[in-house]
N, CA, C and O of each residue as an XYZ file, in Angstrom:
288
protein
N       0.311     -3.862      1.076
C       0.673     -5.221      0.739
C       1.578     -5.204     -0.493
O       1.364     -4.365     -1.368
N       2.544     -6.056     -0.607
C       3.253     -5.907     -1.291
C       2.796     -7.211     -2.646
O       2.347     -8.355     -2.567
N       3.070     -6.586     -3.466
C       3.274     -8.230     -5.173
C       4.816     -8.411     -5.377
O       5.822     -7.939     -4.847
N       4.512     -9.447     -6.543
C       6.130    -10.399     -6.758
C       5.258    -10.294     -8.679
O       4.105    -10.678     -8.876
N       6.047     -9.784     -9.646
C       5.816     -9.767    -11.020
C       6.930    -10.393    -11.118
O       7.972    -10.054    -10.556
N       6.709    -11.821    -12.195
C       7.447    -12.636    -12.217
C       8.505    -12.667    -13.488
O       7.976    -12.720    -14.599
N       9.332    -12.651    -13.455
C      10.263    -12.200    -14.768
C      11.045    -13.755    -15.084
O      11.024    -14.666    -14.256
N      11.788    -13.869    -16.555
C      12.017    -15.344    -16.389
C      13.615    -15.251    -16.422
O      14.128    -16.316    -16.077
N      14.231    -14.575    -16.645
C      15.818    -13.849    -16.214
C      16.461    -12.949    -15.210
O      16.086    -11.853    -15.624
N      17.015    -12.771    -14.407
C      17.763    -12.260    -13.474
C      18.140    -11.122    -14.558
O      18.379    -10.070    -13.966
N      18.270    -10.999    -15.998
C      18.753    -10.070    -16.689
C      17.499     -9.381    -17.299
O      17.608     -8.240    -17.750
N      16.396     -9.994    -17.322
C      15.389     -8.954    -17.636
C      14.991     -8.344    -16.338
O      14.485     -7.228    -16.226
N      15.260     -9.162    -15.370
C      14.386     -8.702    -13.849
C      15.641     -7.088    -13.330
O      15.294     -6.221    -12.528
N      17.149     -7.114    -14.122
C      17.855     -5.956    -13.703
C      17.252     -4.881    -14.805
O      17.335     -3.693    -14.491
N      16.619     -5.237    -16.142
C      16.202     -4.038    -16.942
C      15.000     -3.959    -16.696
O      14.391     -3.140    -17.384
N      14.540     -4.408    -16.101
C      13.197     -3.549    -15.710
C      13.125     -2.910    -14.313
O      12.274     -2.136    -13.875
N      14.413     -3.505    -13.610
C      14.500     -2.255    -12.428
C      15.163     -1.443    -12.793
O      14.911     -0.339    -12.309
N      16.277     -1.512    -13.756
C      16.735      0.052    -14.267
C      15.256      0.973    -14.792
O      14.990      2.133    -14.474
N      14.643      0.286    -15.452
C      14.024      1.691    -16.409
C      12.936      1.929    -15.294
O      13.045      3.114    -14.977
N      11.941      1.338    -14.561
C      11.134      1.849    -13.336
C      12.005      2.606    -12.273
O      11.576      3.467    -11.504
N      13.076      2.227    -12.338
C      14.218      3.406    -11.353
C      14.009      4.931    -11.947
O      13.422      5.867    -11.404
N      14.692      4.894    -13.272
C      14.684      6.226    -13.866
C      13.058      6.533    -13.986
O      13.032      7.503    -14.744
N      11.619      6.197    -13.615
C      10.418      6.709    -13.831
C      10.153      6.729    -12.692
O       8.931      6.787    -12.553
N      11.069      6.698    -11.089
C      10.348      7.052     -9.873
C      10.134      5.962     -9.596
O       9.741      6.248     -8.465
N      10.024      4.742     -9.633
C       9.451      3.169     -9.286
C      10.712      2.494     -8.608
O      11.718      2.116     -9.207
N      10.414      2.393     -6.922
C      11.641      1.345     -6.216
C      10.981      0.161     -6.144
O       9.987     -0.114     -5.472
N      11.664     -0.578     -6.950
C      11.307     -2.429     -6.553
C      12.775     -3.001     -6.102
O      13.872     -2.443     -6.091
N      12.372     -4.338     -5.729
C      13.233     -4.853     -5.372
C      13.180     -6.735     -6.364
O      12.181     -7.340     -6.753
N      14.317     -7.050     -6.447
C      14.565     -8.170     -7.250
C      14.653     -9.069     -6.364
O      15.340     -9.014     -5.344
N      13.774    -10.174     -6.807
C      13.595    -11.236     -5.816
C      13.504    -12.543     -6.326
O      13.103    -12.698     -7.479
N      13.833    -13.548     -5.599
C      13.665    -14.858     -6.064
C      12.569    -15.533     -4.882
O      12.819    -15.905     -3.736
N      11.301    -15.533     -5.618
C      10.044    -15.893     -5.535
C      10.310    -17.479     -5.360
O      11.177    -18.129     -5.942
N       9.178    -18.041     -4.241
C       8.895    -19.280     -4.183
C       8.564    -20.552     -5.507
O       7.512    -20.513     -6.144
N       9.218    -21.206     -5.662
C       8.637    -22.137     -6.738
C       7.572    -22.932     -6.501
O       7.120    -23.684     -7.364
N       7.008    -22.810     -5.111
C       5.494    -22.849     -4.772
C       4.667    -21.849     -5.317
O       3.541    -22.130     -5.728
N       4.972    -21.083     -5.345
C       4.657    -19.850     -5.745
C       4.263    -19.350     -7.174
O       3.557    -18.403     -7.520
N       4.838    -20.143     -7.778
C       5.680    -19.699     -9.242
C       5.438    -20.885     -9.950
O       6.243    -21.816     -9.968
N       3.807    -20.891    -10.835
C       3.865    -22.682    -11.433
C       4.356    -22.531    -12.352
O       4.652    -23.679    -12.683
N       4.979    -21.373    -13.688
C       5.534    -21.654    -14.351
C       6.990    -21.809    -14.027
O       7.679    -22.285    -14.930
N       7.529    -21.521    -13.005
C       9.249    -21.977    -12.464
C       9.821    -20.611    -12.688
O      11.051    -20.577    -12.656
N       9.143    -19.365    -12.931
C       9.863    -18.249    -12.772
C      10.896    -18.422    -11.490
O      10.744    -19.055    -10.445
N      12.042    -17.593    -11.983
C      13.057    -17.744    -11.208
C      13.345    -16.306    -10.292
O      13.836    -16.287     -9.164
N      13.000    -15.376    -10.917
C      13.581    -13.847    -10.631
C      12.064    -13.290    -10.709
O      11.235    -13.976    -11.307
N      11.665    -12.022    -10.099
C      11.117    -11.237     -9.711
C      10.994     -9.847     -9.555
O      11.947     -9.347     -8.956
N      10.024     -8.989     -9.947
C      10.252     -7.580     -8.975
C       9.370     -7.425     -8.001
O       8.159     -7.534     -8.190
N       9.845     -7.188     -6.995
C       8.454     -6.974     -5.427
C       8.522     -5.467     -5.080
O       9.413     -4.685     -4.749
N       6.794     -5.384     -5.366
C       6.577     -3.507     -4.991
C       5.648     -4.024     -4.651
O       5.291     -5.201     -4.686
N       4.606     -1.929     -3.819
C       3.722     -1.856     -3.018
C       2.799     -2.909     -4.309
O       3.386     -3.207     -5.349
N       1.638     -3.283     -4.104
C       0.594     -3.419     -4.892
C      -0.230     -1.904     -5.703
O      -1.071     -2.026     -6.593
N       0.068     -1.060     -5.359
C      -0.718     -0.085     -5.558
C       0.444      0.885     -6.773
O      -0.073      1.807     -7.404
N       1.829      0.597     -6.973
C       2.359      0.990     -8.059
C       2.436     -0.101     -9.228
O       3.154     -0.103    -10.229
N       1.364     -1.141     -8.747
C       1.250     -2.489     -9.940
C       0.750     -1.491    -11.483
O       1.367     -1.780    -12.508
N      -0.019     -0.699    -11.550
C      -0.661     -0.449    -12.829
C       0.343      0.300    -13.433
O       0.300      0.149    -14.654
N       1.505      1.278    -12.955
C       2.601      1.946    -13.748
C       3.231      0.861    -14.061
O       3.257      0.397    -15.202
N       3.909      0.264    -12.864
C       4.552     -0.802    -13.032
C       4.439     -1.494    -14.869
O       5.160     -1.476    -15.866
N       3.528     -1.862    -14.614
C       2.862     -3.033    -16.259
C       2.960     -1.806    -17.352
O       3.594     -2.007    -18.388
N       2.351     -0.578    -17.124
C       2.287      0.454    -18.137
C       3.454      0.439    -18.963
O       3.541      0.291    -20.182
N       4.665      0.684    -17.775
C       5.940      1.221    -18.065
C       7.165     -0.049    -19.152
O       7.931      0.105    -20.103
N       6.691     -1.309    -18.230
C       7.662     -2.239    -19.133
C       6.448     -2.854    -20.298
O       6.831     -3.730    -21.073
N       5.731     -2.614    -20.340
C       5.155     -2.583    -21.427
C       5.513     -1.434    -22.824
O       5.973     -1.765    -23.916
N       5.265     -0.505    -22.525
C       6.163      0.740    -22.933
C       7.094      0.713    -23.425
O       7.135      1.098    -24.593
N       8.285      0.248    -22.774
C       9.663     -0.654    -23.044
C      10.307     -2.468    -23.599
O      11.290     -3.209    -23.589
N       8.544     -2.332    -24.121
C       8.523     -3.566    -24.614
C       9.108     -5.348    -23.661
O       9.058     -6.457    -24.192
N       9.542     -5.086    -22.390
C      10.104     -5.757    -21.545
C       9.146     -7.127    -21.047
O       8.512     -6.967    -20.004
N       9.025     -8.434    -21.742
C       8.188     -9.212    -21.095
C       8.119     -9.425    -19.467
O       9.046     -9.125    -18.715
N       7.046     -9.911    -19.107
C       6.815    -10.879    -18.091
C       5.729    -11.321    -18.040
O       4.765    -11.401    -18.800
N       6.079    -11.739    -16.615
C       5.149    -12.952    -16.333
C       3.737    -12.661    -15.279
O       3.327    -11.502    -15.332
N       3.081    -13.475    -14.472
C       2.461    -13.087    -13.577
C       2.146    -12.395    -12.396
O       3.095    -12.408    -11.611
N       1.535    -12.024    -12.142
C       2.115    -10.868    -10.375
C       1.038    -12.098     -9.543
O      -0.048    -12.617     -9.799
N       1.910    -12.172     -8.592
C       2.395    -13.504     -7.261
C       2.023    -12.124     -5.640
O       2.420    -10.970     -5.477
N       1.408    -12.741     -5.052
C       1.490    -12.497     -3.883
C       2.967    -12.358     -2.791
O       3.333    -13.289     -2.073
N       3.415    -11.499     -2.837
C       4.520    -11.074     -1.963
C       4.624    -11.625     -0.628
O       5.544    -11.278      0.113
C-alpha cells in the first residue's frame, strides 16, 4: 500500500525527492486530494508505506519540514 507525506511547496516536495534519491528512496511527487489534505497541502511524496520510517528519518536529518502522511 502506498502513503502521500504531505509537503507545503512543490519546492520542498523537489528537495526532499532529491536527497531520498541520493539515499536509495524512489518517491514520486504528487498533488494529493484537498479532501484529503485538511490543512490544504498542495504537493506531496507517495511511497511504499513500508519505506515511511527512513523516509521521516532522512528529511528529518536534513532538517526538511512536513506535514502529515495521507493515505495514497
Amino acid at each position: 500500500m502506498e502513503k502521500i507525506l504531505t509537503m507545503t511547496s512543490q519546492t520542498l516536495a523537489i528537495k526532499a525527492k532529491r536527497v531520498l534519491e541520493q539515499k536509495g528512496i524512489s518517491v514520486r511527487i504528487v498533488r494529493p486530494s484537498p479532501k484529503l489534505t485538511p490543512r490544504g497541502c498542495s504537493f506531496g511524496l507517495q511511497a511504499d508505506e513500508r519505506l515511511f520510517s527512513y523516509i521521516l528519518y532522512y528529511l528529518k536529518e536534513e532538517g526538511i519540514p512536513f506535514g502529515e502522511i495521507i493515505n495514497g
